[in-house]
Each structure stands twice: as C-alpha cells, then as structure tokens.
C-alpha positions as CSV (number, residue, x, y, z in Angstrom):
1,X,74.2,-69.1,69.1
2,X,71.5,-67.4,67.4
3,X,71.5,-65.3,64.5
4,X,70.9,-61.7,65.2
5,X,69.0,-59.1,62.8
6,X,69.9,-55.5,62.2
7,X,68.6,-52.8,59.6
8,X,70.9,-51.7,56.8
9,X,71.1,-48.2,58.1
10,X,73.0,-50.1,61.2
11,X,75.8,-51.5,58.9
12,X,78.6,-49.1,57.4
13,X,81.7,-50.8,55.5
14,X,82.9,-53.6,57.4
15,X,81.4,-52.3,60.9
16,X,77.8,-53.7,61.9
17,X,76.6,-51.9,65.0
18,X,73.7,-53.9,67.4
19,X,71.1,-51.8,69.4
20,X,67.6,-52.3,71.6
21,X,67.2,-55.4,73.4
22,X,69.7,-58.0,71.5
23,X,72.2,-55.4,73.7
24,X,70.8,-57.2,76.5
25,X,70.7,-60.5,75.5
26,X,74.2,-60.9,74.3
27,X,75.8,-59.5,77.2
28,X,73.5,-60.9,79.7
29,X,72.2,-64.0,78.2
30,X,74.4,-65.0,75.9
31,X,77.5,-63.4,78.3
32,X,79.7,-62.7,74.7
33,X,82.7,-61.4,75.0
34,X,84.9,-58.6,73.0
35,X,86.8,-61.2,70.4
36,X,83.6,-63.8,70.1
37,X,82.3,-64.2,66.9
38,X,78.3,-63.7,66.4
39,X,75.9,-64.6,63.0
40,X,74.1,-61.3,61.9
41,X,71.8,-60.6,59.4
42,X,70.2,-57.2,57.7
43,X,66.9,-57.8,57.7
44,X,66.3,-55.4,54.5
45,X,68.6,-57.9,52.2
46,X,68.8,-61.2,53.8
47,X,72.7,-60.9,53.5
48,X,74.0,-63.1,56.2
49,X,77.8,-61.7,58.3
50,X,80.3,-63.6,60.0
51,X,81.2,-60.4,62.9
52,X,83.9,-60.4,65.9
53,X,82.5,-57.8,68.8
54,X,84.7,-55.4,68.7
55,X,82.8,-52.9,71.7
56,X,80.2,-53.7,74.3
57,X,78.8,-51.3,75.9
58,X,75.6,-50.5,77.8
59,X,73.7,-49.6,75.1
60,X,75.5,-50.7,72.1
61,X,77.5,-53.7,70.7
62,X,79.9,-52.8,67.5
63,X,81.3,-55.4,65.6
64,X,83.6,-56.0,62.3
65,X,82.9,-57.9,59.7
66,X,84.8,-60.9,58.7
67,X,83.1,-62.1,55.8
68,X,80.1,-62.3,54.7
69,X,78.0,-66.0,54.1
70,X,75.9,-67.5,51.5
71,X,72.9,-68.2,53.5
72,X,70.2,-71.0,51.7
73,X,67.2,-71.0,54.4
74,X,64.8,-69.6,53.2
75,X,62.4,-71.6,50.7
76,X,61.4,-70.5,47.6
77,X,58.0,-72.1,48.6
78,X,56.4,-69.2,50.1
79,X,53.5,-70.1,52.6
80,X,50.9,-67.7,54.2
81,X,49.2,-68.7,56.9
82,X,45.6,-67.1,57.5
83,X,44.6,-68.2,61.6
84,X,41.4,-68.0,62.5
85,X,42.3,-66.0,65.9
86,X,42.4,-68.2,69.0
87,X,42.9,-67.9,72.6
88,X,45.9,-65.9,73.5
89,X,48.5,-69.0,74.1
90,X,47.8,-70.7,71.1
91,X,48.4,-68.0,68.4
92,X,51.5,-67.5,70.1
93,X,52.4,-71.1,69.7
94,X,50.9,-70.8,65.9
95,X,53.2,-68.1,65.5
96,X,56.5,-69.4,66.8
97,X,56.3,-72.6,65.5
98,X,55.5,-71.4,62.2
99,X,58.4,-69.4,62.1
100,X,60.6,-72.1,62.8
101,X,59.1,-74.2,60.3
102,X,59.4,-72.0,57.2
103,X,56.4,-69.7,56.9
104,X,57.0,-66.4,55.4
105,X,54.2,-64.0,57.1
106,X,51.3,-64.9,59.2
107,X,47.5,-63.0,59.1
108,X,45.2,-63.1,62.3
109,X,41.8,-63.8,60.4
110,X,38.5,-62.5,62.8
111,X,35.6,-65.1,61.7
112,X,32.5,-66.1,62.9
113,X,33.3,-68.8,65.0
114,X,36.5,-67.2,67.2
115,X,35.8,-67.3,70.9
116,X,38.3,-64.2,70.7
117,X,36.9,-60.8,70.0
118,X,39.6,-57.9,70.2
119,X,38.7,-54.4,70.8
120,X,40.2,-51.9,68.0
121,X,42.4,-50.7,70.8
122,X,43.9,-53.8,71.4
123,X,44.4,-54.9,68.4
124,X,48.2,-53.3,67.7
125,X,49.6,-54.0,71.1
126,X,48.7,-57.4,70.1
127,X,50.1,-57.2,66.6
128,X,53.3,-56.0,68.2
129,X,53.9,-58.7,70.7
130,X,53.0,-61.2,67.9
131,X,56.2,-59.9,66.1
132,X,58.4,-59.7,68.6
133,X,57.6,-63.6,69.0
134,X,57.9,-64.0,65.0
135,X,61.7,-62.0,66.0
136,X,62.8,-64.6,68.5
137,X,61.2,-67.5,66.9
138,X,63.8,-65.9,63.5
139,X,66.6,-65.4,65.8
140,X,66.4,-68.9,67.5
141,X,65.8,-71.1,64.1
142,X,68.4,-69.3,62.0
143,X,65.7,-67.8,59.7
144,X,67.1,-65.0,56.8
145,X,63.9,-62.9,57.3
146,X,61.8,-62.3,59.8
147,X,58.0,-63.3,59.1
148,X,55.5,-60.5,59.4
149,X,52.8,-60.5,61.1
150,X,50.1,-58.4,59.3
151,X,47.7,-56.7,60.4
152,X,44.2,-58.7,61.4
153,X,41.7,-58.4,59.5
154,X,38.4,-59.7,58.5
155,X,36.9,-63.0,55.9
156,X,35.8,-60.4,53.6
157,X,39.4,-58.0,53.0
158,X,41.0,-62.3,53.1
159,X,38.8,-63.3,50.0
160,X,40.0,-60.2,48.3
161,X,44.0,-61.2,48.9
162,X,43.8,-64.6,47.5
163,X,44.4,-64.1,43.8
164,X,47.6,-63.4,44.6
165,X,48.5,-67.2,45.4
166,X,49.3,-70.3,43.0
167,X,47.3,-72.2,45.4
168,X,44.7,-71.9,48.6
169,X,44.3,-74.2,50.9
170,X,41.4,-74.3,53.7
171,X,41.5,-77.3,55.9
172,X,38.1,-78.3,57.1
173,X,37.0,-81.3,59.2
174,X,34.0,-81.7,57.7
175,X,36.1,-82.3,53.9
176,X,35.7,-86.2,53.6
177,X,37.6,-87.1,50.3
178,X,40.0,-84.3,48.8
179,X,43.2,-84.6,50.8
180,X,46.3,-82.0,51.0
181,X,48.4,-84.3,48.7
182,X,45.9,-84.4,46.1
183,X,46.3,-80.5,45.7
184,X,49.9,-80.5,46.1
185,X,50.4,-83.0,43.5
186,X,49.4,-80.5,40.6
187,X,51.7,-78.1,42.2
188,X,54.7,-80.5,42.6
189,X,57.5,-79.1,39.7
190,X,56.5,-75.6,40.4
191,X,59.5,-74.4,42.0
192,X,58.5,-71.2,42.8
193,X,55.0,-71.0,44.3
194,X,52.9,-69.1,46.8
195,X,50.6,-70.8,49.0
196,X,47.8,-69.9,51.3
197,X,46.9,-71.8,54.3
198,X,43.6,-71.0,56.4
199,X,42.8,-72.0,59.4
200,X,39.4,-71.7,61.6
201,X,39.9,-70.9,65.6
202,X,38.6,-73.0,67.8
203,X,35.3,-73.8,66.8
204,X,36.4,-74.7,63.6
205,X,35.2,-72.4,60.3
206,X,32.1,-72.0,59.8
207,X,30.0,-73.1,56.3
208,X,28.9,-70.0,55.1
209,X,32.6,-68.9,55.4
210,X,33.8,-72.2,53.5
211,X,31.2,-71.2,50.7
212,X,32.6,-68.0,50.4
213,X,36.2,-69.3,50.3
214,X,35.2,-71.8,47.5
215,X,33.7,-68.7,45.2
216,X,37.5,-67.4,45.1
217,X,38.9,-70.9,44.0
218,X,40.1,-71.8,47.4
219,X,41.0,-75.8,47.8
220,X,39.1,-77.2,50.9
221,X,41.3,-80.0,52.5
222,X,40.9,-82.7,54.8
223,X,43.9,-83.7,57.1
224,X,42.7,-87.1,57.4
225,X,40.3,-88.8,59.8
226,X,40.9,-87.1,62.9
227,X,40.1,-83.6,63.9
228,X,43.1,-81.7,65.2
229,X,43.3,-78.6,67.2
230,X,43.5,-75.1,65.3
231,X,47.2,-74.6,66.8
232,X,48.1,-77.9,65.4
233,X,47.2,-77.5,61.9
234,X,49.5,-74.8,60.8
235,X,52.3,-77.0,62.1
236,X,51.1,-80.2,60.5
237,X,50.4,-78.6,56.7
238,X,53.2,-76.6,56.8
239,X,55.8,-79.7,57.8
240,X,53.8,-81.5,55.1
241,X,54.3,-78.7,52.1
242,X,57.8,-77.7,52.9
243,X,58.8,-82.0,52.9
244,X,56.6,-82.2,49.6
245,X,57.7,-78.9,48.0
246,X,60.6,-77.5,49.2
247,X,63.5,-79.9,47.6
C-alpha cells in the first residue's frame, strides 16, 4: 500500500486526520476499510506513523496512531536535478522517475536549445501538475519527503545557485574523456554531499551555455560513448550516484 502524506497541522495527539484527494483514493482505489492499517507520513518532519482508520467518510478519513516508525529512505546524498525543459511527456517521466529514484527537488531549466517555450501564464499550471506527479511518484515509492519542484527559471538565475553544491555535474555528448566516475571518485567518503545534475532538452545544451557553466566550476561529464535521450539521463546519473554514494 502506499505511504500517504499529511501536514502537521492535520495530526493532533495520537489522531492523524486525511483530506483532498487521498480521500478518494483510499476508499475508492485502495477500497480500505475502518480497522485496516495505512503508512502516513507529515511531510513537515519526515516522521513516519503506523495508523488504523478509525472514520471514513466522504470527505475525510481519521485514523489513530499505533506507533510511530523509524523510517531510513531518504539519502543523505542530496541530488538536484536541473532539466533542460522538454516536450511535455518526457519531463513528466523525468520527474516521476526521479522521484522514485532518490532525487530530492527537481528545476525546469529554459535554455537555448528547448523545442519547449512556455508562456508566463502557463508556467504555474505547469509547475503544479509537475508536483502533483513528484506527490504520487512519493506516495508510490515510499519516499519520506516529497521532492519539490521549483519554480523554472532561466541559465543565468541556475549559474547563480551553484555555489551552494559540493559538486556539479553537466553531462554533455560532446565530453570525450572526463567520465561521471572520475568526479565521483574525489567525492566518495563525503557522507554528506549535495550534488547538481544538469541536463540539456532535446537538442542537447548548447556551447556557449557549457562555457558559462564551466566559469562557475561546474564538472562537464560524458556518459560514455553513446548519446542518450534527455529523459534518460537523469535516470541513468542518478542510479549511478545513489549505487556509488549512497552506502
């Protein structure tokens, strides 16, 4: 069954109450029963809940605690990953997958080479859906946060939020010798690190762009000898880091 998320303000004592659309899903989806025991989480803490459902009805499920569980998912490898926007599909894909896999928040990057071009009025009805997927990607993969999606911005307000990382990575087909293991080598016994990840859209990221990346000490990567698509790569280097890194 998976693990549903509610705010602090929605937890009193040993009572946890569920409202909005996981309503829905556990009595219509999940068909849950008064007496069956669900996994929730408060999403301003992490702290996980072992809860019997105590009420249903239409609008709200109330449950009781049993106890409360020790919950180690969450890595203290904490990736960012900076997409290039693609078509629709695929930065949905990026983003669920993603989610499963570990990453803490995702950034939609606009750069020169996206096919995409969103209209400023667009733009938050797009960041909304994009977290609702980040939600159910959580929900489904057991995750103790849910991974933001920030708002999109542009290469130049990017370059400006990379000093905050131990280490950025920029994978780039036209990189012929320095390899993703080479970079995560030096970072290995860290056990606490931050990492950037960005990816180009479609048509890959342009050179000006990988200039300007380099200027704020970012690590341009090659993936090896094949070029893969942009909604593959945030899969493949964050599988790789979390293997490498997260032990």
């Amino acid at each position: 069954m998976p693990k549903f998320f509610v705010p602090t303000n929605q937890i009193e004592k040993d009572k946890i109450v569920i409202q909005n659309d996981d309503v829905n899903h556990i009595k219509n989806v999940l068909r849950a029963k008064v007496d069956d025991k669900i996994d929730i989480c408060d999403y301003n803490t992490s702290k996980n809940y072992v809860c019997k459902i105590e009420e249903i009805e239409d609008k709200v499920i109330r449950c009781k605690i049993i106890e409360e569980i020790d919950s180690n998912v969450e890595s203290e490898v904490k990736v960012s990953i900076f997409q290039g926007i693609p078509k629709a599909d695929k930065m949905e894909l990026v983003i669920q997958k993603s989610v499963e896999l570990g990453a803490h928040d995702i950034t939609p990057i606009e750069m020169k080479r996206c096919v995409v071009k969103l209209k400023e009025k667009d733009k938050t009805k797009k960041i909304q859906r994009w977290q609702k997927i980040s939600e159910v990607a959580a929900k489904q993969s057991g995750r103790d946060i849910i991974p933001r999606i920030n708002n999109i911005i542009n290469i130049n307000k990017l370059c400006e939020s990379l000093e905050k990382y131990d280490l950025v990575l920029v994978a780039y087909e036209n990189e012929k010798f320095n390899t993703l293991k080479n970079e995560l080598i030096k970072i290995k016994n860290n056990k606490k690190v931050k990492i950037a990840i960005i990816i180009g859209p479609e048509g890959g990221i342009d050179k000006s762009e990988i200039e300007q990346l380099e200027k704020y000490n970012a690590k341009i990567v090659t993936l090896g000898n094949r070029i893969l698509r942009t909604e593959t790569v945030a899969l493949s280097m964050l599988s790789i880091i979390m293997y490498e890194l997260d032990s």
